[in-house]
N, C-alpha and C positions, 0 to 999 in steps of 0.2 A: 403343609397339612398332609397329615396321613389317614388312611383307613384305622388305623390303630388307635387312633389318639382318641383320650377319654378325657372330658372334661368336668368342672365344676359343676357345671350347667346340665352337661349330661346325666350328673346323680338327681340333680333337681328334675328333671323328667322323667326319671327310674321311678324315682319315690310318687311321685305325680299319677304313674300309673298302676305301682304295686299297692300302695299304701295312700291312694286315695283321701279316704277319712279318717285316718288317723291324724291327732295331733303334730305337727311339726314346732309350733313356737309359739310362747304366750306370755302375755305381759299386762297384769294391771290388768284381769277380766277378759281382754281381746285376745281371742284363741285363733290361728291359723292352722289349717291344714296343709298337709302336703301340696294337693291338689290347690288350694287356696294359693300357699306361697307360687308358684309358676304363675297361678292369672296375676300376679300383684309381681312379682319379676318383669315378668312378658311386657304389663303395663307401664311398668318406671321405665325398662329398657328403651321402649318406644321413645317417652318423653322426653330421656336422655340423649336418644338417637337425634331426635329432631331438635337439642341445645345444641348438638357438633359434637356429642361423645363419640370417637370412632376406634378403631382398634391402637392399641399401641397410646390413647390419650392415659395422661393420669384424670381421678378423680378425687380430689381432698374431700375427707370428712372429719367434723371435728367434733361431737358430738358423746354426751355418756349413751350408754346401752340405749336401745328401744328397738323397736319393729323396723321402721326404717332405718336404719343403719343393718339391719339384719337383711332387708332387700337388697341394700346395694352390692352387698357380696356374692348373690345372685344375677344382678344386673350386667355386673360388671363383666361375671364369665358368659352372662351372653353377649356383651356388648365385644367381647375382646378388648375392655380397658383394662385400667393400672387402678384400683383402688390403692389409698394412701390414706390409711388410718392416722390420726395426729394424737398425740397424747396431751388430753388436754388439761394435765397440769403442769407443763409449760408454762413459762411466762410470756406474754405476748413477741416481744422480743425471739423465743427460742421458738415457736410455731413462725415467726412470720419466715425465719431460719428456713425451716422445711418446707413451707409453702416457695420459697422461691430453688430452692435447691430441686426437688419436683418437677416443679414448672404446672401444676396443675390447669387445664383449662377450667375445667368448672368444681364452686367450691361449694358443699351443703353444711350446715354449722344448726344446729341445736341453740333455742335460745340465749340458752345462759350462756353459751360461748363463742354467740356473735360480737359481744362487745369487745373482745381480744382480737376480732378479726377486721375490725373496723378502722381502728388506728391505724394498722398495714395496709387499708385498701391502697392505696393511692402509688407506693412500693413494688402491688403484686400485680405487674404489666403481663403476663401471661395469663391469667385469669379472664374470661371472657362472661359465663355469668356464675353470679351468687343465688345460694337458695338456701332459703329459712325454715326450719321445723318448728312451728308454732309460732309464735309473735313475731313478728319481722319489723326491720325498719333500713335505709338505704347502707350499703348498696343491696339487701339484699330482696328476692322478690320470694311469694310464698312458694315453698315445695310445694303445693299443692298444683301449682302450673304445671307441673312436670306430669301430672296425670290426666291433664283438660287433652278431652279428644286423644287420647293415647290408642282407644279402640279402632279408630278409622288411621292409623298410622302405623302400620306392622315393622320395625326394625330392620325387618330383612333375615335372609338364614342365621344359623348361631353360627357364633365364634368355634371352630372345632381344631385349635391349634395347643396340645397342652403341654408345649412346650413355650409357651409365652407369658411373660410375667403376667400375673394376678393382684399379687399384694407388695406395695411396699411399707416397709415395717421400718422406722428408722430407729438404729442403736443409738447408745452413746457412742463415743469413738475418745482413741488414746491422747488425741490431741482437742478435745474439749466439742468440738462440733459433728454433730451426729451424722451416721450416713443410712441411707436408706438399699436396707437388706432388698432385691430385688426375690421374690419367691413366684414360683409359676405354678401352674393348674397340680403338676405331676409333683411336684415337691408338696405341696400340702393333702392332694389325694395319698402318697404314699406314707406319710405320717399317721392318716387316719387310717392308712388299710392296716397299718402296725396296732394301732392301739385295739380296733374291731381282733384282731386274732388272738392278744393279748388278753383281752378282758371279755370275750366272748360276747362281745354285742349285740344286741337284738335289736327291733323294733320297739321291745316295753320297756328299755332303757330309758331313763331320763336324766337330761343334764342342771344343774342348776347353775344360768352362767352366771355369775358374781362377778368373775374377772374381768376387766372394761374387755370390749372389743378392739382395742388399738393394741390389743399385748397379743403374743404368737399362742400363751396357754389358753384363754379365753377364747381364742379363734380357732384353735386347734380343738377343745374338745366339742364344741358348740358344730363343727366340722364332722368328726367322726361318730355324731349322734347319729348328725342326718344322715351320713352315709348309709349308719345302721336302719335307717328308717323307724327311729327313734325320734325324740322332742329335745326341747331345749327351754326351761323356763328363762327368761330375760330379768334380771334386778339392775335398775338403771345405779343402785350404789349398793353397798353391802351396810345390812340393818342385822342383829344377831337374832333380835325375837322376828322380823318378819321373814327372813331366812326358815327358821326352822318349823313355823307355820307352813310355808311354802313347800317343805322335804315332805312335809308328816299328810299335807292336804296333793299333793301331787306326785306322792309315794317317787319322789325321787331318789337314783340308783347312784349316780356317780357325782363328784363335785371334786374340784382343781382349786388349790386354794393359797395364799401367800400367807405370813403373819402379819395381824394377828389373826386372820379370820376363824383359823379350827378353833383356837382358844378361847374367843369370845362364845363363838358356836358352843362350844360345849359347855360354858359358864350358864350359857342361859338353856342348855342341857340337860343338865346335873341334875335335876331334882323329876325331869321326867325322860330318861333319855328312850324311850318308848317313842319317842318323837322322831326319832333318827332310826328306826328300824327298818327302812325299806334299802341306807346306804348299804352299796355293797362294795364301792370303789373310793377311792381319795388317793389324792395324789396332789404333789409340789414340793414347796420348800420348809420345810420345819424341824423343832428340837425332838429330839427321842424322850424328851419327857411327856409333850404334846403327842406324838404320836401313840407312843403308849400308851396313854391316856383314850385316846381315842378309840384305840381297840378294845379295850376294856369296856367302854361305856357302847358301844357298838362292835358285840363278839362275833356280829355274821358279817364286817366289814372288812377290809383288807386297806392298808397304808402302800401303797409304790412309791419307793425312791426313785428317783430318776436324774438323770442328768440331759442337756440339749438346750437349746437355744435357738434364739430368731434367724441363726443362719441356715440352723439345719432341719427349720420348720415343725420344731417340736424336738422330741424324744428321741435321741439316738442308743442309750440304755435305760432301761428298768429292770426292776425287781422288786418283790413282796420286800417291806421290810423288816419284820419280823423270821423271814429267811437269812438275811444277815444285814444283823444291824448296824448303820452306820455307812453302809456301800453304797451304789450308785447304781446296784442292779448290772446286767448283763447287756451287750449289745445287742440290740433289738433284728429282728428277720432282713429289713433291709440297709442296715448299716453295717457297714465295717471302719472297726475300730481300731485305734493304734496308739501307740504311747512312743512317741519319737525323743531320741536327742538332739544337742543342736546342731547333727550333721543330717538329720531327719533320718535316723537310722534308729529299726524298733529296740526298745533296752529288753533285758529281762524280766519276768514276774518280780514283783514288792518291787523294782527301781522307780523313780519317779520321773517323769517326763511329761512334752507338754500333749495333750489330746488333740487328738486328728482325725479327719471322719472321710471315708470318702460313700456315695451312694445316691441313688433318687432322691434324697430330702434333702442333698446340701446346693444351697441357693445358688442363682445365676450368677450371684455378685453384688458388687455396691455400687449403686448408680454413680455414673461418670465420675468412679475413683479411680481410674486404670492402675493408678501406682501401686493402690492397696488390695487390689484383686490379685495383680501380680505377685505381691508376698505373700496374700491369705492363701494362693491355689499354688502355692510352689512347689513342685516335685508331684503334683498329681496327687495332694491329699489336702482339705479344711483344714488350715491350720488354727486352732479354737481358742489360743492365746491363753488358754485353760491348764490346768496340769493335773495331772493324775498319778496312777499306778493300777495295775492290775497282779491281783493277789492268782495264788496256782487255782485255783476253780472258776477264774475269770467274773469275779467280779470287781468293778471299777470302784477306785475310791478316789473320791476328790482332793486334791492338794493345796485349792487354792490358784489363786491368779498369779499368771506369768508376771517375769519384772516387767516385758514390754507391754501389759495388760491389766495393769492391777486396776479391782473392779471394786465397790462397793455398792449392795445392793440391801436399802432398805423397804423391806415391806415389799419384795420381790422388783424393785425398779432398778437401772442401771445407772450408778454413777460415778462417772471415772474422777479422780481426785485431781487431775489436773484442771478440768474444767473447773472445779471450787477453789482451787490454789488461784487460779486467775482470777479470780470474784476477789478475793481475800486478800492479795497481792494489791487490788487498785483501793483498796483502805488508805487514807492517807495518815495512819499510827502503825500501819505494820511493815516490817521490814524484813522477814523471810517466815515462811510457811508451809507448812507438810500436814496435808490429809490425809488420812489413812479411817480403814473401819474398825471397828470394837463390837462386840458381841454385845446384845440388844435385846432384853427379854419381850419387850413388847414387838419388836420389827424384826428381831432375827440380826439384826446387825444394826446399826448405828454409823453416823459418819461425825468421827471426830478433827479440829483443829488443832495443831500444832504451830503457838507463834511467838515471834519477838517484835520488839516493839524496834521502830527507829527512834533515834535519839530525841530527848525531850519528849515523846509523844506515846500518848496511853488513852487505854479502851477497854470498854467491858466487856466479859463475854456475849453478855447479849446485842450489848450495839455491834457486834458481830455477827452474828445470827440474823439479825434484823437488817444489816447492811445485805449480805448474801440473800437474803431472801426478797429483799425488793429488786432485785437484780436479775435472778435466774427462777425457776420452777421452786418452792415451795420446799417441798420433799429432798432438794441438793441440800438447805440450809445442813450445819453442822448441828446437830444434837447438844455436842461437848466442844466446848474449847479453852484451852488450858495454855498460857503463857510461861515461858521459858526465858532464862536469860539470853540462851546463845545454843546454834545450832550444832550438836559433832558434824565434825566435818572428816570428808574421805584424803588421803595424801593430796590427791588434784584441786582440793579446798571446795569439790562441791559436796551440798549438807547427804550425809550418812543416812540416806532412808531404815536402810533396815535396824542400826542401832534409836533413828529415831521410834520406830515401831516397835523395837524390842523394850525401850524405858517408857512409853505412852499407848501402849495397843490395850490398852486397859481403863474403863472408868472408873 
């Protein structure tokens, strides 16, 4: 612990004191204050203190958006725990995954996605207690225990180490099972301190967060509101008409967004887009025909490209897109950026290589992966598995995923093709297999299969679909899947990914 150190917690008692009465967070009519959010931190933290949350414990949450889950990211930097968001469209199987890889002592779970968490009770031996947000039933007891007598229990001083993980975030990973990004106080404060210089934040900023809380964009701008001593309205799912009631009735300023959100947004736009006049920011992953679109229908708003990810706690470059379209923006105040070959040696402008980051936002590591920290931080740069090139005016352009990385992400989620290759592989009609992504007008990408049958033995596309998706998370199924007689194969006889991709990268 240093005199130095600035934490999570420490903004929440900044804004506590500067900004009082102003709105911090609101959901469904329940409005919080600044000053409101600290007494309702202060109070969980206690709660928590007195379950055995201590410093360095994880805490599982599993839960879509709401007020609580919005506390515990507060709690937590008081407590000096590990929140561990879960994404909870997983399949049971793939959370009970995380939850033991973790090691969570205490777990809180939102109705609707206690019953995934029920089946693994018995599994998850480091778990010590369960807490339900709204209907409960065993093992879980109500969150509302966590705040009985929390007033006669003070926690103790705050956690003031911000150098100690805060969030774990878990990826997918190249070998099918995800690992959890460990991110600390200083890595997601300096991502926020990026985006505040960037986009000149103030206090009468507002965010609209749409994006679950378990993803690094959702937590990041939701983050750098409050920093601003600004709000954040909470939508526990994304709705396009009560979204844009929500912009036009709470004159909100910025909003982060996957496909297809903008486009639905704007479909139910179009006839008054007067409704969207207060944005003045958007940012994520989208087509330049959507973004265009979006500027047009919103002429005092501005689109940022960007590139970054859950290791490096957001945004390592942006740019206006409309500045040049198609880029990835510029490297942001505290990152430095690089485009290496594979002797990690920088190439020249337009070459292409893979992205590297070094800086304050790139995480501590992957929890108890030593192997894969070891290669990710080799030679003293994030190696991002990503590839790029940078043009003479330094703006970055994305090239796509590395061979050791290839990524497929629909609807902004991550999924690596090996982990649906093994789904798809334990079929007992298929006898070789290749995922790959295809361009997606509704998601931005799409994830297609690539298969042959073993002998005697046949299946339909969708008993395909249908098999993967009782198996793993939902959103991994294949979109498209298209049968082949026989795989190209490379001299070594194993099957030719890129000519596979080069005759089926297409629906």
């Amino acid at each position: 612990m240093a005199l130095r150190d600035f934490t999570l917690f420490d903004i929440v008692e900044r804004n506590a004191r500067l900004h009082p009465n102003r709105l911090a967070f609101a959901l469904d009519g329940e409005r919080v204050t600044h000053a409101a959010y600290l007494a309702r931190a202060e109070r969980l933290a206690a709660g928590l203190a007195r379950a055995g949350a201590r410093p360095g414990d994880r805490v599982a949450v599993l839960s879509q958006n709401n007020l609580e889950f919005v506390d515990l990211y507060g709690v937590v930097a008081r407590l000096g725990a590990i929140l561990v968001p879960i994404n909870w469209r997983l399949s049971a199987e793939e959370i009970a995954y995380v939850i033991g890889d973790a090691a969570p002592k205490i777990i809180i779970a939102d109705g609707a996605n206690q019953p995934l968490l029920q089946t693994a009770h018995g599994g998850l031996s480091t778990v010590e207690r369960w807490y339900g947000i709204g209907g409960t039933s065993t093992p879980f007891e109500p969150y509302a225990h966590l705040l009985d007598g929390s007033d006669q229990n003070p926690p103790g001083p705050p956690h003031v180490d911000a150098d100690a993980g805060l969030v774990m975030i878990h990826t997918a990973a190249v070998g099918g099972r995800p690992r959890g990004a460990l991110l600390s106080h200083a890595n997601l404060i300096a991502a926020s301190l990026q985006l505040l210089h960037s986009w000149s934040l103030t206090p009468d900023d507002v965010n609209l967060g749409v994006l679950p809380l378990f993803h690094v964009a959702g937590l990041g701008m939701l983050l750098a509101a409050q920093y601003a001593g600004g709000a954040t309205i909470i939508m526990p799912k994304f709705d396009a008409g009560a979204a844009l009631a929500v912009v036009q009735e709470e004159r909100v300023t910025m909003l982060a967004e996957f496909p297809p959100i903008l486009t639905t947004l704007l479909d139910a736009a179009e006839i008054r887009p007067a409704e969207l006049s207060s944005l003045r920011i958007a940012t994520g992953l989208d087509s330049p025909e959507t973004i265009t679109r979006f500027e047009r229908l919103c002429p005092q708003a501005r689109f940022w490209s960007v590139f970054g990810q859950s290791e490096t706690a957001g945004f390592v470059t942006m740019g206006r897109f409309r500045d040049k379209p198609g880029a990835a923006g510029k490297p942001t105040l505290l990152a430095n950026v690089a485009i290496l070959d594979d002797a990690d040696k920088p190439v020249a402008a337009g070459e292409v290589g893979e992205i590297a980051v070094r800086g304050p936002m790139v995480f501590k590591g992957y929890w108890n992966c030593d192997a894969d920290n070891a290669f990710t931080f080799r030679n003293g740069w994030h190696h991002t598995g990503d590839q790029g090139a940078f043009d003479a005016e330094g703006y970055l352009w994305y090239k796509g995923r590395s061979p050791a990385k290839e990524l497929i992400k629909p609807g902004g989620e991550n999924v690596y093709p090996a982990e649906v290759e093994r789904e798809i592989a334990a079929h007992p009609a298929i006898a070789e297999v290749v995922v790959l992504g295809v361009p997606d007008a509704q998601w931005g990408e799409a994830i297609k299969a690539v298969c042959t049958f073993k002998a005697g033995q046949t299946a339909t596309a969708q008993q395909i679909i249908d098999f993967v998706g009782a198996r793993i998370a939902r959103y991994k199924r294949p979109k498209f899947v298209e049968f082949v007689d026989a795989m190209p194969k490379t001299a070594a006889g194993a099957i030719d990914r890129a000519k596979v991709k080069e005759a089926h990268g297409r629906v």
